[in-house]
Structure formats: C-alpha cells, structure tokens
C-alpha positions as CSV (number, residue, x, y, z in Angstrom):
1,X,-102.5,124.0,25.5
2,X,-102.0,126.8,23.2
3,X,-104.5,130.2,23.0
4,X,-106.8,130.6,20.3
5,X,-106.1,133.8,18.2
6,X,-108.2,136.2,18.7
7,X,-109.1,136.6,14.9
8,X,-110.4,133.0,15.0
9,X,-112.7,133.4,18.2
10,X,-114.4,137.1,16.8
11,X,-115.1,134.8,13.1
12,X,-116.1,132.0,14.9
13,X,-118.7,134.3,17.1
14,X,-119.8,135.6,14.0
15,X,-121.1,132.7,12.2
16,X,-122.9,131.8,15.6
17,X,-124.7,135.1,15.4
18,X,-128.0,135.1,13.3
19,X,-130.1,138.2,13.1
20,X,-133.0,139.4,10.3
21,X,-133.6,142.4,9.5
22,X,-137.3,142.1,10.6
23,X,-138.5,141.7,13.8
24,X,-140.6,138.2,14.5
25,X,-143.9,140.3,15.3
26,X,-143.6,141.8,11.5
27,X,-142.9,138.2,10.4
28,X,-146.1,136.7,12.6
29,X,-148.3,139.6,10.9
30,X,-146.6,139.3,7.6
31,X,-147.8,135.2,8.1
32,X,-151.3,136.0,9.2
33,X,-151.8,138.3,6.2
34,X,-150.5,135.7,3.6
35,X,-153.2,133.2,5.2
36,X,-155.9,134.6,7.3
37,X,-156.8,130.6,8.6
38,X,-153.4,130.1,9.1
39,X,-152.6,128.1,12.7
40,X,-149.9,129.3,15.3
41,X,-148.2,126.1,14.8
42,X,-147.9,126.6,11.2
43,X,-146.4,130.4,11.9
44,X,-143.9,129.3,14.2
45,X,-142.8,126.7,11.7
46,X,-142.5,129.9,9.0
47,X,-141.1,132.4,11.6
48,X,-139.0,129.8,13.0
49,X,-139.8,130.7,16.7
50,X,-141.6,128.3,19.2
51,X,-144.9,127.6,19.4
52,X,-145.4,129.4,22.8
53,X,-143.7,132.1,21.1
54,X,-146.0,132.5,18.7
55,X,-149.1,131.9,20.7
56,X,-147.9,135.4,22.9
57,X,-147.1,137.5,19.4
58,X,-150.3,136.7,18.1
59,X,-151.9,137.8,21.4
60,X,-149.4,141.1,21.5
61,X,-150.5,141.5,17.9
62,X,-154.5,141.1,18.9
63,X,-154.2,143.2,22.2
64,X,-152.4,146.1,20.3
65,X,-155.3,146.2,17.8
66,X,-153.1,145.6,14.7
67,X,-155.2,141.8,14.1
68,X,-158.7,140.4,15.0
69,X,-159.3,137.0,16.2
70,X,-162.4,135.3,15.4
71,X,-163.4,131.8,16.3
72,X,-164.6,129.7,13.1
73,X,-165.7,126.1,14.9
74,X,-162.5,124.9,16.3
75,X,-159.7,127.2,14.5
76,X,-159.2,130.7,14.8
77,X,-159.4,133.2,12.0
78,X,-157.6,136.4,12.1
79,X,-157.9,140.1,10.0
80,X,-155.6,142.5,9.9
81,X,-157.0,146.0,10.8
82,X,-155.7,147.8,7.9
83,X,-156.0,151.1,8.9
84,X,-154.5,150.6,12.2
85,X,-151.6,153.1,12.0
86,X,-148.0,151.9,13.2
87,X,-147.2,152.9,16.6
88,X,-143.3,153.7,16.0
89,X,-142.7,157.6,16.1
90,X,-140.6,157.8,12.6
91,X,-143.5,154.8,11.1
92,X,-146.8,156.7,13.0
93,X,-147.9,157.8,9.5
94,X,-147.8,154.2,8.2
95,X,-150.9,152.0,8.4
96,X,-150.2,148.0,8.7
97,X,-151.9,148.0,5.0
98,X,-149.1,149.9,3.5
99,X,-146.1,147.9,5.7
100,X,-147.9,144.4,4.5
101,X,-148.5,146.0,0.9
102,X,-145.0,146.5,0.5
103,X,-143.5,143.6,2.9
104,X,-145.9,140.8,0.9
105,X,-145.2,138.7,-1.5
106,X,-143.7,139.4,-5.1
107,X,-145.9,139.3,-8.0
108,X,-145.6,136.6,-10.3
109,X,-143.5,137.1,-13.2
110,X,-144.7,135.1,-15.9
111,X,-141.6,133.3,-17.9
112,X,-140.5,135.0,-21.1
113,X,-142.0,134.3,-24.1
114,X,-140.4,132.5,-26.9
115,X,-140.6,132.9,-30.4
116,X,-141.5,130.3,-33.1
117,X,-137.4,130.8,-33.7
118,X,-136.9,130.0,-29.8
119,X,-135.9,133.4,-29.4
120,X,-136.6,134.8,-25.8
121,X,-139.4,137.9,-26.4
122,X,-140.8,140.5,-24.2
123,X,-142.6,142.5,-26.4
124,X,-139.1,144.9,-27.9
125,X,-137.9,145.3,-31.1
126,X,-137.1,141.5,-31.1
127,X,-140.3,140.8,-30.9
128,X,-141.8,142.9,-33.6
129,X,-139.5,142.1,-35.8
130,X,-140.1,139.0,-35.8
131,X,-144.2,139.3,-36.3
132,X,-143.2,141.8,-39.3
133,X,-141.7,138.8,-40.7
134,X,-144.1,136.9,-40.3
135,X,-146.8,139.0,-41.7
C-alpha cells in the first residue's frame, strides 16, 4: 500500500473544513429579527444547526437580555431589545439594533428601467436624452 502525499491529505482536510464568518448565535438573532413569529425549528433549518441547538441559543439569547420571549397561544413570539448594548469589549459601544441594521437584509433594488427604444435607464444622460427627444 503506498502513502498518500501529504499535499493531497492538507486539500483534502480542507474541503472537509466549513466555517462562516458569523457565529450561529448572530445567525439565530439575525433569524428572530427577520421574523419575530418565527419557530426554533424553522431557525435551525436557516442556521443549519439542530433543533436542540437552537432551542439552547434562543434561551442563551433570552437569558443574556439581547431577545424577549412572549407566549402568543401556543407559539412563542420574540423582540429583540434594541438597545441592549453588545457585550464584546472592542463591540461594547454597539447596540444589537445597529449589528441587525447593518447584518439584515439588502434592500430591494428595483430592475432597471427601459426605454421605449429598450435601452436600459437609470435616470443619466441616457435617459434624458431620450425624453428630450421625445418632447
């Protein structure tokens, strides 16, 4: 049986390793703030943790004071406490509002708009040109 080169192994290890750049509790708060009625089996699907998982972030997240958990008949609704300040030393100045502000989703960008030519427009020169024409 012959060796496998080392080269191979440290490549191979290093399409096995998976990491994100955000932690799962940012990702569980980041989930709660995009749906407020949201369930833990529904985050864990998003995160992609387990559902146990989940169920003790939520709780870490409650118990720290950066979310609220109200029961609503049968389901849970959370709140983010928005003016709960981050507890890292370099983030203390930085209130969950701000990190979900900036960590939330995109805006909608609306598709360009076309002229009567089928010109892509965005309101430049293009686009006034074309109305002085058609004036």
């Amino acid at each position: 049986m012959g060796r496998t080169p080392k080269a191979a192994l440290t490549r191979s290890r290093e399409s096995e390793r998976h990491w994100t750049l955000l932690t799962p509790h940012a990702l569980v708060l980041l989930c709660i703030a995009r749906d407020p009625d949201t369930r833990v089996r529904e985050i864990a699907e998003t995160v992609g943790i387990s559902e146990r998982g989940a169920h003790q972030i939520v709780a870490d997240l409650v118990q720290a004071g950066y979310v609220r958990r109200s029961r609503v008949g049968r389901r849970n609704h959370y709140a983010i406490e928005e003016r709960m300040t981050l507890k890292h030393g370099i983030l203390r100045h930085r209130s969950v509002a701000s990190i979900v502000a900036l960590l939330g989703p995109e805006p909608r960008r609306l598709p360009p708009k076309t002229s009567r030519q089928g010109r892509v427009t965005n309101g430049s020169a293009v686009s006034k040109a074309v109305k002085r024409r058609a004036a």
